[in-house]
C-alpha positions as CSV (number, residue, x, y, z in Angstrom):
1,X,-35.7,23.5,-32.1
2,X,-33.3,21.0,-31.1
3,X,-30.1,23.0,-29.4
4,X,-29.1,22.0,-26.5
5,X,-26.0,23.3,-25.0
6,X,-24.1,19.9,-24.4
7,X,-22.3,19.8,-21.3
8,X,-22.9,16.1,-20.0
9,X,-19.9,14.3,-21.6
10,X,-17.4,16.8,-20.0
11,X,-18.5,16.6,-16.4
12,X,-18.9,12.9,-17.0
13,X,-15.8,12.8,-17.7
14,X,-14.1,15.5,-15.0
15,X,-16.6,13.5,-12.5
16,X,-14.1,10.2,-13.2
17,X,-11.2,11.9,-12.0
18,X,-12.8,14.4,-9.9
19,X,-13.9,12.0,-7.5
20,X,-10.7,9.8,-7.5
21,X,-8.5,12.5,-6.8
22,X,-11.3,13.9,-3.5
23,X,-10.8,10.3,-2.4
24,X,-7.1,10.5,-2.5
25,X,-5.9,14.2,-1.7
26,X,-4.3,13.1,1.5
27,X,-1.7,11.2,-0.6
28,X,-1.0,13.1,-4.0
29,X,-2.0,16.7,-2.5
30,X,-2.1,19.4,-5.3
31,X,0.0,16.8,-8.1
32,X,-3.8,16.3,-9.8
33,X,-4.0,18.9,-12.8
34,X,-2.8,16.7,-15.2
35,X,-5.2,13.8,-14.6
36,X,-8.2,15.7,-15.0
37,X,-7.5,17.6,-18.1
38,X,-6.5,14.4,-19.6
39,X,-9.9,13.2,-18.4
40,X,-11.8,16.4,-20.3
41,X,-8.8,16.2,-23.2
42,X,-10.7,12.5,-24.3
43,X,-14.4,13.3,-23.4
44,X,-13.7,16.9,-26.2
45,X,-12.1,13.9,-28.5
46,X,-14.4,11.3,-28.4
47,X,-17.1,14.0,-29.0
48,X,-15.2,15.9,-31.6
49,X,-15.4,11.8,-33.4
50,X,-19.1,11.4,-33.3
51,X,-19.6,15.6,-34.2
52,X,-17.7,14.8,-37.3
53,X,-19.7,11.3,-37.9
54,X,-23.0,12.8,-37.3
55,X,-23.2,16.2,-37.8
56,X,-25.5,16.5,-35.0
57,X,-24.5,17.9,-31.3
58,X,-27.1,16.1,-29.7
59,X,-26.4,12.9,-31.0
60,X,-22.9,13.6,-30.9
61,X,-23.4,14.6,-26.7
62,X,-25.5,11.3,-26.0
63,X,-22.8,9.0,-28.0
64,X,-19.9,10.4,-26.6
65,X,-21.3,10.2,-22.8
66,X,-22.3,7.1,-23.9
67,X,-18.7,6.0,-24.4
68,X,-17.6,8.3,-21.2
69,X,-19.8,6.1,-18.7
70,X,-18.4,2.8,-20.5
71,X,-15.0,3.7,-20.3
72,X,-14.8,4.9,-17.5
73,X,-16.6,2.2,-15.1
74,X,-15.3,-0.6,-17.0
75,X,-12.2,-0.4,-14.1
76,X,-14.9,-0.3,-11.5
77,X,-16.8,-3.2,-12.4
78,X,-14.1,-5.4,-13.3
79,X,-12.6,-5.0,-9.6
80,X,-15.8,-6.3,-8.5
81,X,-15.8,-9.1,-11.0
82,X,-12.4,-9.6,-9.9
83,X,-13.4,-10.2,-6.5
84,X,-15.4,-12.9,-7.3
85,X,-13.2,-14.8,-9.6
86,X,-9.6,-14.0,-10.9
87,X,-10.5,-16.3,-14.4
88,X,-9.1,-14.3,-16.8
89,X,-12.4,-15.2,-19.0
90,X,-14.2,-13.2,-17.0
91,X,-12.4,-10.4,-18.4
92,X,-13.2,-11.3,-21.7
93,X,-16.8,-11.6,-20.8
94,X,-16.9,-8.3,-19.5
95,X,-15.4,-6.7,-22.8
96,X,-17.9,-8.4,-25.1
97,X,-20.6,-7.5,-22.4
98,X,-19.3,-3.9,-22.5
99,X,-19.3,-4.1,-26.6
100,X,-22.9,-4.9,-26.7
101,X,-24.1,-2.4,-24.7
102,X,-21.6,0.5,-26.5
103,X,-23.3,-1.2,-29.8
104,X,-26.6,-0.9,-28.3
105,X,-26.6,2.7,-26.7
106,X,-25.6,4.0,-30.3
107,X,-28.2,2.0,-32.2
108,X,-30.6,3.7,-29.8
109,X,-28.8,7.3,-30.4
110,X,-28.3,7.2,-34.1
111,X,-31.4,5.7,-35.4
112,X,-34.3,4.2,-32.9
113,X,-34.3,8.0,-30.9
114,X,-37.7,10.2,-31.2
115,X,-36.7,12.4,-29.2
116,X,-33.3,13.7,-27.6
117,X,-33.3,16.9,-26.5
118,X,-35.1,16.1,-23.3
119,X,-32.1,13.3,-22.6
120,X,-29.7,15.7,-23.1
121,X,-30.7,18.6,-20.8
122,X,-30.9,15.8,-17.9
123,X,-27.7,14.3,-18.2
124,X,-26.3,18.2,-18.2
125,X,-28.1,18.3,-14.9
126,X,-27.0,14.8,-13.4
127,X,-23.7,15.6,-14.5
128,X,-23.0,18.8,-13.0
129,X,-24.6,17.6,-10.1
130,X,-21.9,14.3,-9.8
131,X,-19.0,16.9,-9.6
132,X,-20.3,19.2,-6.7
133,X,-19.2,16.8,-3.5
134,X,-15.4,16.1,-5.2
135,X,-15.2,19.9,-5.9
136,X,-16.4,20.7,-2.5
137,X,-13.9,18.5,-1.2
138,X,-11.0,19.4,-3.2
139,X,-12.1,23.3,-2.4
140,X,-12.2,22.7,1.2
141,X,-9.2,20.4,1.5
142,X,-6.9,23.5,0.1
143,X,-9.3,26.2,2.0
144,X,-8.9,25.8,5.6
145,X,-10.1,28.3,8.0
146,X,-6.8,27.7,10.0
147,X,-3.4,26.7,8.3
148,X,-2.7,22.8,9.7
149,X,0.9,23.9,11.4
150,X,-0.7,26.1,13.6
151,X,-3.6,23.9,14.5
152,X,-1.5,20.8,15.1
153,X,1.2,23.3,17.3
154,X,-2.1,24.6,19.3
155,X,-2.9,20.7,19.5
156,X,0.3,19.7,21.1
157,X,0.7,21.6,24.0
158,X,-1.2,19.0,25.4
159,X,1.6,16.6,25.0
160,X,4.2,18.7,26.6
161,X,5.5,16.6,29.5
162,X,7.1,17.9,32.7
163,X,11.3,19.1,31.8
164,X,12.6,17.3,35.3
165,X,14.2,14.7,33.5
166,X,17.8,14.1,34.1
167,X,20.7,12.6,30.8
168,X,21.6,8.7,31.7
169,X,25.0,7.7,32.6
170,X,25.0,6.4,29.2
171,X,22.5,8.3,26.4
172,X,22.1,5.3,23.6
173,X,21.3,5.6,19.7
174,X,17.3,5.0,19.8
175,X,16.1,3.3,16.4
176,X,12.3,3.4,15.2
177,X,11.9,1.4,12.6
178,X,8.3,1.2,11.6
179,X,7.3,-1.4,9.3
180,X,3.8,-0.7,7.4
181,X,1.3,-3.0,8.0
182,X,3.1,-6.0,9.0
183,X,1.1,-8.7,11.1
184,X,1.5,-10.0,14.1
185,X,2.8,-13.6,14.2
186,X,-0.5,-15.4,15.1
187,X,-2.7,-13.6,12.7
188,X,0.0,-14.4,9.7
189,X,-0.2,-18.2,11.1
190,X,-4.0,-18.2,10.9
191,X,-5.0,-16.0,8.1
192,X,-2.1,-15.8,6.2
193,X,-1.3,-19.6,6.9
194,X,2.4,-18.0,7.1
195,X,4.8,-19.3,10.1
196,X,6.9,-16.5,11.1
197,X,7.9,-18.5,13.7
198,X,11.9,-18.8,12.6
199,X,12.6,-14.5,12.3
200,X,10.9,-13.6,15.6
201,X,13.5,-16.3,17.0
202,X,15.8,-14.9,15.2
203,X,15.4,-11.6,16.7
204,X,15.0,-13.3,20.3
205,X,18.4,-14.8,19.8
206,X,19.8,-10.9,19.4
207,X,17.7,-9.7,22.2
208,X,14.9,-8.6,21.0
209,X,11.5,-9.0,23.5
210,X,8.9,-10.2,20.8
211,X,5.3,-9.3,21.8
212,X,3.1,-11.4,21.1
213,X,0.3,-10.2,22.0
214,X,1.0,-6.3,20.8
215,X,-1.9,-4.2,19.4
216,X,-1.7,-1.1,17.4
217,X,-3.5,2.4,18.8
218,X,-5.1,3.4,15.8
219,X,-5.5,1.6,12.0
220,X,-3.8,4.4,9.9
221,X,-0.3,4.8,9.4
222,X,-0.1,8.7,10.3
223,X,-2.4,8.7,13.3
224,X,-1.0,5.5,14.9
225,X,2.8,7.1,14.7
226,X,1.6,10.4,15.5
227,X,0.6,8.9,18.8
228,X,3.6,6.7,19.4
229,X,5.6,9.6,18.8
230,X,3.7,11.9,21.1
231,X,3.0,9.2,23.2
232,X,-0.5,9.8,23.8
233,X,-3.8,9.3,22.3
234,X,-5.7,11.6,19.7
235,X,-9.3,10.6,20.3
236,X,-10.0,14.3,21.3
237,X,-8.3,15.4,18.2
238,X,-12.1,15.3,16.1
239,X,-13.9,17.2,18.8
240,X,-10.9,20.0,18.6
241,X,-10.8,20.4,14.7
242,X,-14.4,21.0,15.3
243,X,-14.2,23.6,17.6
244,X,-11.5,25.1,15.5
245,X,-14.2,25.2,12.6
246,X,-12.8,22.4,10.5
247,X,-15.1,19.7,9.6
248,X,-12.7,17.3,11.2
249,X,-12.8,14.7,8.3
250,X,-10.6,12.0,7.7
251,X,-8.0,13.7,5.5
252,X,-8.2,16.4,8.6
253,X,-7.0,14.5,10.8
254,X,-4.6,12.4,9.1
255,X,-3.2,16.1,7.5
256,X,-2.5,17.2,11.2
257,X,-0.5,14.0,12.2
258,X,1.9,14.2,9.9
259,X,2.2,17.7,11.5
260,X,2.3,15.9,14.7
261,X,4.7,13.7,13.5
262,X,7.1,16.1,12.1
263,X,7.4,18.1,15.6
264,X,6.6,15.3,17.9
265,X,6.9,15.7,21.7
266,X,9.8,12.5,21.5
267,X,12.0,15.1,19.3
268,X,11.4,18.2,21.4
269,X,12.3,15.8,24.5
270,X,15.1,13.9,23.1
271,X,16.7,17.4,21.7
272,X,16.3,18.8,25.3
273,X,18.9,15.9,26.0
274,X,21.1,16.3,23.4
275,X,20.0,14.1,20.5
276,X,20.1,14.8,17.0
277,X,16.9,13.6,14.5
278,X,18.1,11.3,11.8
279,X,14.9,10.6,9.5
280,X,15.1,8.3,5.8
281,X,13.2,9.1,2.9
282,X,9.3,7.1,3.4
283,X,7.8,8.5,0.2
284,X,4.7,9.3,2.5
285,X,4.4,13.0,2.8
286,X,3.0,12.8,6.8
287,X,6.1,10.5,8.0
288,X,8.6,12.6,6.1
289,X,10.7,14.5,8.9
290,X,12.5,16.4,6.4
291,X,13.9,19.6,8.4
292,X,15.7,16.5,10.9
293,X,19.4,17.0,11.6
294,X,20.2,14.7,8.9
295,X,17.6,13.8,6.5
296,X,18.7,10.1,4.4
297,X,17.6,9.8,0.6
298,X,18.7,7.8,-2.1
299,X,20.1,10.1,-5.3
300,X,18.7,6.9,-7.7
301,X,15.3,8.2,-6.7
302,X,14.0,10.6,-9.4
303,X,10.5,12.1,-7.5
304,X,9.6,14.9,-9.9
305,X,5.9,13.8,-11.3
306,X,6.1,10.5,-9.6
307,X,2.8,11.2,-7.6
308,X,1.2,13.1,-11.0
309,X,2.0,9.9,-12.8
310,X,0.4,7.7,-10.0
311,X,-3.1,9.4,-10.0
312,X,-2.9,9.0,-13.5
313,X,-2.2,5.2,-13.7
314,X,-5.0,5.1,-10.6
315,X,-7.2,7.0,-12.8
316,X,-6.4,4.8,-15.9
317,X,-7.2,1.5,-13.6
318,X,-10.2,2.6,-13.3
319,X,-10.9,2.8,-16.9
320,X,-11.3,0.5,-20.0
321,X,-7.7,1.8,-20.3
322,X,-6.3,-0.7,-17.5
323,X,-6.6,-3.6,-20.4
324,X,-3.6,-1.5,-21.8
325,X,-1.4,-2.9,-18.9
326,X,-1.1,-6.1,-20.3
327,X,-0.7,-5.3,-23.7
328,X,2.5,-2.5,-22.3
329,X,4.6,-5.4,-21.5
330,X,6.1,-4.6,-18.0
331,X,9.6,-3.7,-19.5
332,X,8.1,-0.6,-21.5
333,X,5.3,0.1,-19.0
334,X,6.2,4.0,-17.6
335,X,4.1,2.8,-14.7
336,X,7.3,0.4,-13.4
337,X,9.0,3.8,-12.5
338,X,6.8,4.0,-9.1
339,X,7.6,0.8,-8.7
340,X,11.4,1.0,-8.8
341,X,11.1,3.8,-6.7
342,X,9.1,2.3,-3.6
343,X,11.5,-0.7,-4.4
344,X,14.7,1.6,-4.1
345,X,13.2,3.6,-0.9
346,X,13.1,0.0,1.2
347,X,16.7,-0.7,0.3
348,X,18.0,2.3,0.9
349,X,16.6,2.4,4.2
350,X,17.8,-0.7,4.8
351,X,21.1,-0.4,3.7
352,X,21.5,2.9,5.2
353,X,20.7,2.8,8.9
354,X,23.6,0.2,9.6
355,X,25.8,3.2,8.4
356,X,24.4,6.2,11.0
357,X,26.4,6.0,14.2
358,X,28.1,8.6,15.2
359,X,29.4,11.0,17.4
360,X,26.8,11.6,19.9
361,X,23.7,10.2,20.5
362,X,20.8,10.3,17.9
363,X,17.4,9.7,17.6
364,X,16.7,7.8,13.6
365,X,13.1,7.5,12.5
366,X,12.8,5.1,9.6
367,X,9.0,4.4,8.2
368,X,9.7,1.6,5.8
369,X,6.5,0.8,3.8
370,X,6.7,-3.1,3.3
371,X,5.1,-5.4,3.5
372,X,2.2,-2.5,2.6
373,X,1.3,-2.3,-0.9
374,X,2.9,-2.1,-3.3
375,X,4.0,-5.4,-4.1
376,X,7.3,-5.0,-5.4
377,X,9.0,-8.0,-4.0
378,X,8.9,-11.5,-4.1
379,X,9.7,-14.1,-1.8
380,X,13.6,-14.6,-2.4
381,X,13.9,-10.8,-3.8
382,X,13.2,-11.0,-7.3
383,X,11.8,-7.5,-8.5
384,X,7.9,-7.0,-9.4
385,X,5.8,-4.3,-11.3
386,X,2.5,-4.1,-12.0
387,X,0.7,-7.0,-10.2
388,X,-1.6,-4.5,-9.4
389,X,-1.7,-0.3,-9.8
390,X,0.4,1.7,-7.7
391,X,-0.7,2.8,-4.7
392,X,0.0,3.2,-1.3
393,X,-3.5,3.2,-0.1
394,X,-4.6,0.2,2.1
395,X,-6.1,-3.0,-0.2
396,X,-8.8,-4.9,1.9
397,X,-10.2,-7.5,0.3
398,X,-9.2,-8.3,-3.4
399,X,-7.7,-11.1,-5.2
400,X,-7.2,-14.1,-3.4
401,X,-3.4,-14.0,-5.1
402,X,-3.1,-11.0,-2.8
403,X,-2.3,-13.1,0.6
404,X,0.2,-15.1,-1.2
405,X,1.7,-11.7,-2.3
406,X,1.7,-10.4,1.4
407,X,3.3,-13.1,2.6
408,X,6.0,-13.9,-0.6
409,X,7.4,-9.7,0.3
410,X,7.0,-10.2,4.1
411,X,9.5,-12.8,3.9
412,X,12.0,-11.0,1.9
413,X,11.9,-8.1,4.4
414,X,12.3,-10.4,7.2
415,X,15.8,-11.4,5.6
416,X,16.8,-7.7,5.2
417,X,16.1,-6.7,8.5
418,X,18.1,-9.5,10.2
419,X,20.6,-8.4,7.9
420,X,20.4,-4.7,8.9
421,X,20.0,-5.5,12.8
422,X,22.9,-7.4,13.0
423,X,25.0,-4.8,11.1
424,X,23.5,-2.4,13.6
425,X,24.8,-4.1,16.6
426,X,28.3,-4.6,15.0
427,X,28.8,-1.2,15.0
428,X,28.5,-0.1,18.6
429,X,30.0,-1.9,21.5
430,X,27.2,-1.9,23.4
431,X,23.7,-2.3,21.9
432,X,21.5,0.5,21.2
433,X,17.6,0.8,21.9
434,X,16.2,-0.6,19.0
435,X,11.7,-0.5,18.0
436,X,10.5,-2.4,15.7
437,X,7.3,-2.0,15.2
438,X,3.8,-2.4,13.0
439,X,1.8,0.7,12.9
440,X,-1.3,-1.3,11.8
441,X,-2.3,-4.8,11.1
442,X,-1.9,-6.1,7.8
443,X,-5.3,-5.5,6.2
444,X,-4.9,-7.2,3.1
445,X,-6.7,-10.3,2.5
446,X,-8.7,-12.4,0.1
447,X,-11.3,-11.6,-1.9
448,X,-15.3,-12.3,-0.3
449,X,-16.9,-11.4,3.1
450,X,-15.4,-12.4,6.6
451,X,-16.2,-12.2,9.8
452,X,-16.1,-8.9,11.9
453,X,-13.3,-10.8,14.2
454,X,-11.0,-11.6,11.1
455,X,-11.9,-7.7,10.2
456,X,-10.7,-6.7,14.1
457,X,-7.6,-9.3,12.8
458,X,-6.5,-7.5,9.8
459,X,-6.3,-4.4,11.7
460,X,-5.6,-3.8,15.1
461,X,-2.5,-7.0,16.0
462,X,0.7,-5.7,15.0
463,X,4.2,-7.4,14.9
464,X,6.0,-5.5,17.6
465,X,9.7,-5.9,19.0
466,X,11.9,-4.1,21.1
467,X,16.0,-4.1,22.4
468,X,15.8,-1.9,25.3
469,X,19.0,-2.8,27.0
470,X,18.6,-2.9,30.8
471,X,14.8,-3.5,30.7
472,X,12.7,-5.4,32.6
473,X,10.0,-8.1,31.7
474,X,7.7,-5.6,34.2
475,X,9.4,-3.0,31.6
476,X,8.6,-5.5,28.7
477,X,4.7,-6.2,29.9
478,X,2.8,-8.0,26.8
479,X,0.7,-6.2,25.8
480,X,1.7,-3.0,25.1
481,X,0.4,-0.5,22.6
482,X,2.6,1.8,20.5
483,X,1.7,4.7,22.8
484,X,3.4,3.4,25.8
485,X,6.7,2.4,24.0
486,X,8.5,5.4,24.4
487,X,7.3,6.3,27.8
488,X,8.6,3.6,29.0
489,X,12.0,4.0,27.5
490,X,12.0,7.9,28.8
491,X,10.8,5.8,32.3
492,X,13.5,3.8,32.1
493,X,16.7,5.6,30.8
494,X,15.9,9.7,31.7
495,X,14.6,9.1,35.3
496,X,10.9,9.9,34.5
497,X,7.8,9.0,35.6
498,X,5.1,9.0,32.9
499,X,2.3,7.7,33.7
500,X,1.1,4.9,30.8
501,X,-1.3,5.5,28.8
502,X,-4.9,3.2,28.3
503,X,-3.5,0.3,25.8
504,X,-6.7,0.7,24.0
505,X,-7.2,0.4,19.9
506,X,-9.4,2.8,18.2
507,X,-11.1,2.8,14.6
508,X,-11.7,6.0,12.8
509,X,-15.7,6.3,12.5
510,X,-18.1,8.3,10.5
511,X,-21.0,9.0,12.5
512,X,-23.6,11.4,10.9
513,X,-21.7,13.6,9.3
514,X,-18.5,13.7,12.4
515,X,-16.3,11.8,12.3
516,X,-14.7,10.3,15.5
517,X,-12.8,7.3,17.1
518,X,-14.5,4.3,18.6
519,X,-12.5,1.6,19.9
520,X,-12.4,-1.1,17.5
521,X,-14.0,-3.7,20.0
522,X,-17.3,-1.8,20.1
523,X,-17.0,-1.2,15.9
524,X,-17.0,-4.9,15.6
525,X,-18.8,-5.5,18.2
526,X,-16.3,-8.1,20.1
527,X,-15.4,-6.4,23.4
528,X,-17.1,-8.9,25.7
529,X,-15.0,-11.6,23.1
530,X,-13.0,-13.7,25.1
């Protein structure tokens, strides 16, 4: 008797977008329904086609998951193709490759087959089996045994810094302007073949102390500002979630910086001494301080199902579906909505923190993803959608185009910040303390294997500038990491005396099953490295 219940085409298919979305709950958080049941909405399609062709739900099943496994790797595979060529006749290849073996699978099905039943009940059991670790992850993300707040409040006390700090004479505007992933000068010469050698002149000429020999703390964007901001390190923050009873993953971690971020020790300080928290729209959920004193967005932004579209494009790139990008056009693509937006967040921000001074002094937190990806500039401004998917995950490796890219929108944003400092400092009489600074290195790169120096190079060397009126070059040292920069400025202007932290760089490591950090010389095995 040949019934089977047939289950394998449906968890092949949840499986797809099951495990992209487990991957990727830091970013879109709960906006994932959608992409899943349109993920199980095509697997009941494609086998509702072949029920009605054969007449048989067995051979309907195997066909469809046939088709499932095709359709959805065909994105997977052609990223790896891509990374060893960009000729767009490799893409052909692939689709009559992918043809023959669609053509070949349901030859087999339809009419070479003995014996199916057999098939069938094993693919129901591999395919259940796929979609236990994303469930378990998705399960656990949402089902803490603590609530995040609370652990990251606990966490901080151990930030709290003695009160015996006194208001300056004078109690200047303090501007952190973090630019995602933006390399520091020698890496872009060397790897990027870019000479950035004109704007850090440019900001030397306004007063800016360039380091040039600045490292970032830690290689994601929410723990390395989490740090600066608390100005101190997290590499007990694993060994804590643990003895909280959290698995102390990744997503944990990252989850309770943007906590970290959002009630820093720098705002509870600065707000002792009279500052209010000015904070622009980042379109990263961790780094958005929206409960500041003034909170900057731009009304053109239309957010509502921006990150539920996303996953779904993300899912789609992974599919035999991303072919329909080209055919879209880029004019009636839906997909060049996300890019608009990330486009409209860096102007904005840009645009907008010339016009903050005020009465009193504040404290204005900008996170300004660019030059990060996406790619949504090029090199004299002109607008770009859909070089590659949205996302604002990191890209290393890829396309060999991708450098170019890097340094085509790095270029642009160097020509808007000049333009923003010096509107800036046109508006006060005297000059306000002014960051600007990398929270990681630039990571993307071309496609192949490199060495584990240029992998330490695309990480951990950040651009890094500061005006700190009234500083130092003892205050200025080269050298020093984000978690210093605003203990010296407390040092210097509030009549503290912080001791500086190690000016050490750390990578997030999976070790067993812990995670931890390990400083990125020993991960690449380069701390006796000249």
């Amino acid at each position: 008797m040949n019934r089977s219940l047939i289950l394998h085409p449906f968890f092949l298919a949840s499986f797809a977008s099951l495990s992209l979305v487990s991957n990727n709950l830091t970013e879109i958080g709960g906006e994932w329904g959608r992409a899943v049941l349109l993920s199980l909405s095509f697997s009941a399609i494609v086998f509702g086609a072949f029920w009605l062709l054969t007449r048989d739900g067995l051979k309907a099943g195997l066909s469809a998951s046939g088709v499932i496994v095709l359709f959805f790797s065909y994105g997977h595979v052609a990223n790896l193709v891509e990374t060893w060529s960009t000729a767009r006749s490799l893409s052909g290849l692939l689709l009559i490759v992918w043809a023959g073996l669609f053509a070949t699978w349901l030859y087999w099905v339809l009419r070479r087959a003995k014996t199916l039943l057999p098939l069938s009940n094993a693919l129901n059991l591999i395919a259940i089996a796929l979609n236990v670790l994303p469930v378990y992850t998705i399960l656990t993300y949402s089902n803490r045994p603590e609530s995040i707040p609370d652990i990251a409040a606990d966490y901080s006390q151990r930030f709290e810094i003695a009160s015996d700090f006194s208001p300056a004479e004078r109690s200047p505007d303090i501007y952190y302007i973090v630019l995602d992933a933006y390399a520091r000068g020698d890496i872009l010469q060397e790897l990027y073949d870019y000479d950035n050698s004109e704007f850090l002149a440019a900001l030397e000429a306004r007063g800016f102390y360039v380091d040039d020999k600045a490292n970032a703390n830690y290689t994601y964007s929410a723990i390395s500002m989490a740090s600066s901001l608390n100005m101190s390190h997290l590499t007990d923050l694993p060994e804590y979630l643990r003895a909280r009873g959290s698995g102390a993953s990744e997503e944990d971690i990252i989850r309770i910086s943007g906590e970290l971020i959002k009630n820093s020790t720098l705002r509870r300080v600065l707000e002792k001494l009279g500052y209010a928290i000015v904070a622009l729209d980042s379109g990263y959920e961790p780094t958005q301080i929206s409960d500041a004193d003034r909170y900057m967005s731009s009304q053109q932004i239309d957010d509502a199902g921006l990150w539920q579209i996303g996953i779904e494009f993300m899912l789609l790139d992974t599919t035999l579906g991303r072919e329909l990008f080209g055919l879209l056009g880029e004019e009636s693509s839906p997909h060049n909505k996300l890019f608009a937006a990330h486009r409209e967040r860096v102007l904005f921000s840009l645009d907008e923190l010339p016009q903050l001074p005020g009465d009193g002094p504040q404290f204005v937190f900008a996170h300004i993803i660019s030059p990060h990806v996406p790619f949504v500039f090029g090199r004299e401004g002109e607008e770009i959608n859909g070089i590659d998917p949205y996302t604002l995950l990191d890209m290393q490796g890829g396309n060999d185009s991708n450098v170019e890219l890097y340094g085509n929108q790095l270029h642009y944003l160097n020509s808007l910040i000049l333009e923003a400092i010096d509107d800036i400092l046109a508006a006060y009489d005297e000059p306000p303390i002014i960051v600007l600074q990398a929270d990681h290195g630039s990571k993307v790169y071309s496609a192949g294997e490199y060495s584990e120096s240029i992998k330490m190079d695309l990480q951990v060397p950040i651009f890094s500038a500061r005006l700190v009126p009234g500083a130092s070059k003892q205050d200025n040292y080269p050298g020093m990491t984000p978690v210093n920069t605003f203990r010296q400025i407390l040092n210097l202007y509030f009549d503290t005396d912080l001791a500086l932290e190690p000016d050490t760089s750390y990578i997030v490591q999976n070790e067993g099953n812990q995670t931890n950090f390990v400083e990125a010389c020993v991960v690449y095995s380069l701390c006796d490295a000249p």
